[in-house]
VEXMI-712132 format. One record per residue (C-alpha): x, y, z. Coordinates in nm, 2 decimals. Layout:
! residues N
+--------+--------+--------+
!     c1 !     c2 !     c3 !
+--------+--------+--------+
!      X !      Y !      Z !
...
+--------+--------+--------+
END
This chain:
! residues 201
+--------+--------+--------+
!     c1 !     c2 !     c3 !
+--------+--------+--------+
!   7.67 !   3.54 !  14.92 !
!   7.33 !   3.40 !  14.78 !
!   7.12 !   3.63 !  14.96 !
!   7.11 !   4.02 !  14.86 !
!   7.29 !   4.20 !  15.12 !
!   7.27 !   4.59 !  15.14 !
!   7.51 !   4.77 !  15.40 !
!   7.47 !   5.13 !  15.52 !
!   7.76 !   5.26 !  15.72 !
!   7.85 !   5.61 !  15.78 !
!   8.22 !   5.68 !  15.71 !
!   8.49 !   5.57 !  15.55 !
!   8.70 !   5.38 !  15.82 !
!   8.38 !   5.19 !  15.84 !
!   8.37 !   5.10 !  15.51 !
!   8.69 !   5.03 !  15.46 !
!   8.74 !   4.65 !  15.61 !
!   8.39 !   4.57 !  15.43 !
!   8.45 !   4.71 !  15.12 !
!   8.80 !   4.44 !  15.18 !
!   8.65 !   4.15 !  15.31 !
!   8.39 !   4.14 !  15.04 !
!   8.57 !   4.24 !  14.75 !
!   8.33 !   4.53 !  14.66 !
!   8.44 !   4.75 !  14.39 !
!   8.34 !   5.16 !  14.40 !
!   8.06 !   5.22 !  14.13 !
!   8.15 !   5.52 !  13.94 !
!   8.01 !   5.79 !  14.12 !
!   7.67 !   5.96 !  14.04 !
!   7.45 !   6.06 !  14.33 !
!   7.51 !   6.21 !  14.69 !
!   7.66 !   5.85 !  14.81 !
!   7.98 !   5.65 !  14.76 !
!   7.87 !   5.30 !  14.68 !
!   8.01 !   4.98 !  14.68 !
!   7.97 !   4.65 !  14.49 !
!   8.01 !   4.28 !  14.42 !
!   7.80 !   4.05 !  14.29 !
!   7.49 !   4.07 !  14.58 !
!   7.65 !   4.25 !  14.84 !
!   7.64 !   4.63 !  14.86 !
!   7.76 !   4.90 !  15.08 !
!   7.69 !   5.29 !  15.08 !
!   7.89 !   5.54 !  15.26 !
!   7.61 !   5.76 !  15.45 !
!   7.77 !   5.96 !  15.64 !
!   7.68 !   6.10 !  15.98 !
!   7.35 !   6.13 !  16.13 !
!   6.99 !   5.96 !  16.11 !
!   6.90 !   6.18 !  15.78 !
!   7.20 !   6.10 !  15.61 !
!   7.11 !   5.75 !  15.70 !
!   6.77 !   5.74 !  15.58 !
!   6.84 !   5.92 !  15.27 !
!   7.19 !   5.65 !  15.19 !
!   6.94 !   5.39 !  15.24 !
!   6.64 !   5.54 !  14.99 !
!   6.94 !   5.59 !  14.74 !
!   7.05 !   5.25 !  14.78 !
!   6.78 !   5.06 !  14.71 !
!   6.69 !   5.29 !  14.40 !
!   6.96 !   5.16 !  14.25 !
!   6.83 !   4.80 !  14.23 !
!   6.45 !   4.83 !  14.38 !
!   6.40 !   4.44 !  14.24 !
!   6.60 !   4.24 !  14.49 !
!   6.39 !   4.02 !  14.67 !
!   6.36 !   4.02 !  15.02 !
!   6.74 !   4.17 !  15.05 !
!   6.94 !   4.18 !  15.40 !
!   6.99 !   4.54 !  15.52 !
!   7.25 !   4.59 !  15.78 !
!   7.39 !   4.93 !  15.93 !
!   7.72 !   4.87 !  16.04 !
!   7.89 !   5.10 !  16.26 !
!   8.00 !   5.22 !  16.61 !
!   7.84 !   5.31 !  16.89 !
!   7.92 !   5.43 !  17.25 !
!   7.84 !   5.25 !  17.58 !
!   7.93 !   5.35 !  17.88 !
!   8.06 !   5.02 !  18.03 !
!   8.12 !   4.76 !  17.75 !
!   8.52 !   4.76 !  17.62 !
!   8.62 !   4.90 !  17.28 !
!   8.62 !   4.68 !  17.01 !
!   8.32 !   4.43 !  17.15 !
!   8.03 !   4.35 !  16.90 !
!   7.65 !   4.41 !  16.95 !
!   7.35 !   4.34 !  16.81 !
!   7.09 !   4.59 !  16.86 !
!   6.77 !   4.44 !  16.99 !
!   6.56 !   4.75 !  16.97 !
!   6.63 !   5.12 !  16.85 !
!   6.53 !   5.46 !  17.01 !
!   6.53 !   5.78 !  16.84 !
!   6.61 !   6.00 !  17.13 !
!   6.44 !   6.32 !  17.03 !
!   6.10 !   6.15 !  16.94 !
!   6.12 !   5.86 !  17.19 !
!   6.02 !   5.63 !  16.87 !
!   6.09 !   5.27 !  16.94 !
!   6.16 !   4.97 !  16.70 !
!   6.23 !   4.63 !  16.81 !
!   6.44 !   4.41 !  16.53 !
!   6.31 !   4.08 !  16.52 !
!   6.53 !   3.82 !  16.65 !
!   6.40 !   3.46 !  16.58 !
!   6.69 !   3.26 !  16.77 !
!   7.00 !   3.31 !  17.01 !
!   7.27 !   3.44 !  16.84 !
!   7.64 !   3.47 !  16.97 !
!   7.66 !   3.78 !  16.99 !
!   7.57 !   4.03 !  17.22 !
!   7.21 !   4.20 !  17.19 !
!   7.12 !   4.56 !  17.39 !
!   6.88 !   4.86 !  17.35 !
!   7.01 !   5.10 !  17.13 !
!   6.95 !   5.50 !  17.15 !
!   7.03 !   5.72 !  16.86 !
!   7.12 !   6.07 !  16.96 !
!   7.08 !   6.37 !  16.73 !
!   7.44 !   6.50 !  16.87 !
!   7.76 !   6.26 !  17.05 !
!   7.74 !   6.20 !  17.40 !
!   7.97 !   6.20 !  17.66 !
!   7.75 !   6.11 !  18.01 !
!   7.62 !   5.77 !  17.88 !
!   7.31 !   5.83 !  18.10 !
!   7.09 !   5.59 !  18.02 !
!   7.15 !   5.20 !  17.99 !
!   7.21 !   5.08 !  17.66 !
!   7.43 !   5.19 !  17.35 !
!   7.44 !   5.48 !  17.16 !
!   7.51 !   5.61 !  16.78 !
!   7.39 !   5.86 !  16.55 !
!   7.25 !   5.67 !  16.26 !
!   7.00 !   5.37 !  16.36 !
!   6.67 !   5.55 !  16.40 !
!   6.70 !   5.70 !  16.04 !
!   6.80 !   5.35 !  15.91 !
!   6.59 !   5.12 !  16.05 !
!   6.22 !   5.24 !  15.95 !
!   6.36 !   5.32 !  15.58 !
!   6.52 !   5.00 !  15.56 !
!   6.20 !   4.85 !  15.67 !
!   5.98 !   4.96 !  15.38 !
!   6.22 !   4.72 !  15.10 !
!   6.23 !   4.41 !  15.31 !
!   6.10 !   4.19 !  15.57 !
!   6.20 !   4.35 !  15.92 !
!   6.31 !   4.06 !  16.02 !
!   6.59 !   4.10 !  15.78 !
!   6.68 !   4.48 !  15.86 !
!   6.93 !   4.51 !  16.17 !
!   7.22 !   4.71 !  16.30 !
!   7.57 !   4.59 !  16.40 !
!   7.78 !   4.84 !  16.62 !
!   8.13 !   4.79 !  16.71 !
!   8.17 !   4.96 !  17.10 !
!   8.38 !   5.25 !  17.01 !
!   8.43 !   5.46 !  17.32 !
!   8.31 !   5.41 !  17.67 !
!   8.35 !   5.61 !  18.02 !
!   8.74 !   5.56 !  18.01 !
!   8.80 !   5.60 !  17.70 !
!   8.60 !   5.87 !  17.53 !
!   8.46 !   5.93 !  17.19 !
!   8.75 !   6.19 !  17.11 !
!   9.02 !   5.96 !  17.13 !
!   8.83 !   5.76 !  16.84 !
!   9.02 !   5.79 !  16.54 !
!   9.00 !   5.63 !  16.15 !
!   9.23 !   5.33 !  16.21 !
!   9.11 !   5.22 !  16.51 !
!   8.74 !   5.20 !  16.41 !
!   8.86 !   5.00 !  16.08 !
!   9.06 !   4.77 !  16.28 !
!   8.76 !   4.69 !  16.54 !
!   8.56 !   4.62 !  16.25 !
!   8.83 !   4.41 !  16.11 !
!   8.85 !   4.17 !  16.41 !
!   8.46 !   4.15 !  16.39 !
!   8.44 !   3.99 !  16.05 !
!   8.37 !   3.66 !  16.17 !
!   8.10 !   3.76 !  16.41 !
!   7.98 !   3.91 !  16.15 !
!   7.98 !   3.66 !  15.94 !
!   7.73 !   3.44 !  16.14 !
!   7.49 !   3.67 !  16.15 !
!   7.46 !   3.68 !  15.78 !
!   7.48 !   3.34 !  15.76 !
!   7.14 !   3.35 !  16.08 !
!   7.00 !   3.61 !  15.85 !
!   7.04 !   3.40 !  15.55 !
!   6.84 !   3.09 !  15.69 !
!   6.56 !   3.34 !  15.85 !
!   6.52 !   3.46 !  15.48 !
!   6.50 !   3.10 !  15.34 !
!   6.20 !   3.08 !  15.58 !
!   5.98 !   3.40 !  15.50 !
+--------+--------+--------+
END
């Protein structure tokens, strides 16, 4: 991977088929986060929530504040009320729910892959009341991120994990690995789109 890549996720099972399909090795441990590594690729495990997000990704990037223009991604699922389990989205903006703060990712061509609003709620929810996706971590993510890198190279990837027939409380470990899994190759184009948007900036 020529390009520095920097992946926040926020558990384990999300980690997991990363961590594999990258080769990443566990640094030993100092700090609040579990972080991962090979070569320009890294991954920290955040866990839940927006500050837990924002502080992962401030810890990240102290560990190697010289990478130039890296890639951040933050990798994870995300409810919707209509979309199937298991299907792939890009999010093309990012709502903190209890602020009403609003980002918009820069996307500079089609991808294909799936793009929708996505809200980030302080607690998980159930009604899916409002259009668009939801998750717990994007809003602390994104404007962190933001201050190490172009924004054009900061974006969140969510794997559809529950939806209005089949709730959040029938998620479980080794079904949100395995959705991830079966995204690799999706997510493989859009580091290799990220990768040519760098090459440009």
């Amino acid at each position: 991977m020529p390009s520095p890549v920097n992946f926040v996720v926020a558990l384990p099972a999300e980690a997991k088929p990363v961590v594999a399909f990258f080769q990443l090795k566990r640094l030993a441990p100092h700090g609040d986060f579990p972080v991962y590594r090979s070569g320009s690729v890294s991954l920290v495990v955040s866990g839940i929530g927006k500050a837990a997000a924002a502080a992962a990704t401030e810890f990240l990037h102290g560990l190697d504040s010289a990478q130039d223009k890296p890639i951040w991604i933050n990798l994870g699922i995300a409810g919707h009320r209509d979309l199937p389990t298991g299907e792939a989205l890009l999010a093309h903006s990012v709502t903190d729910a209890a602020s009403g703060c609003q980002w918009r990712p820069p996307l500079m061509v089609d991808l294909p892959l799936r793009t929708m609003s996505l809200i980030t709620v302080d607690q998980p929810t159930f009604d899916y009341g409002q259009p668009g996706a939801f998750d717990m971590e994007a809003s602390g993510f994104l404007p962190t991120a933001r201050r190490f890198t172009r924004p054009e190279l900061v974006h969140c990837f969510k794997i559809v994990s529950d939806n209005q027939h089949s709730p959040a409380r029938a998620i479980n470990g080794k079904r949100v690995s395995a959705w991830i899994a079966q995204q690799q190759h999706t997510l493989a184009l859009l580091l290799q789109y990220l990768n040519d948007v760098r090459a440009t900036l």
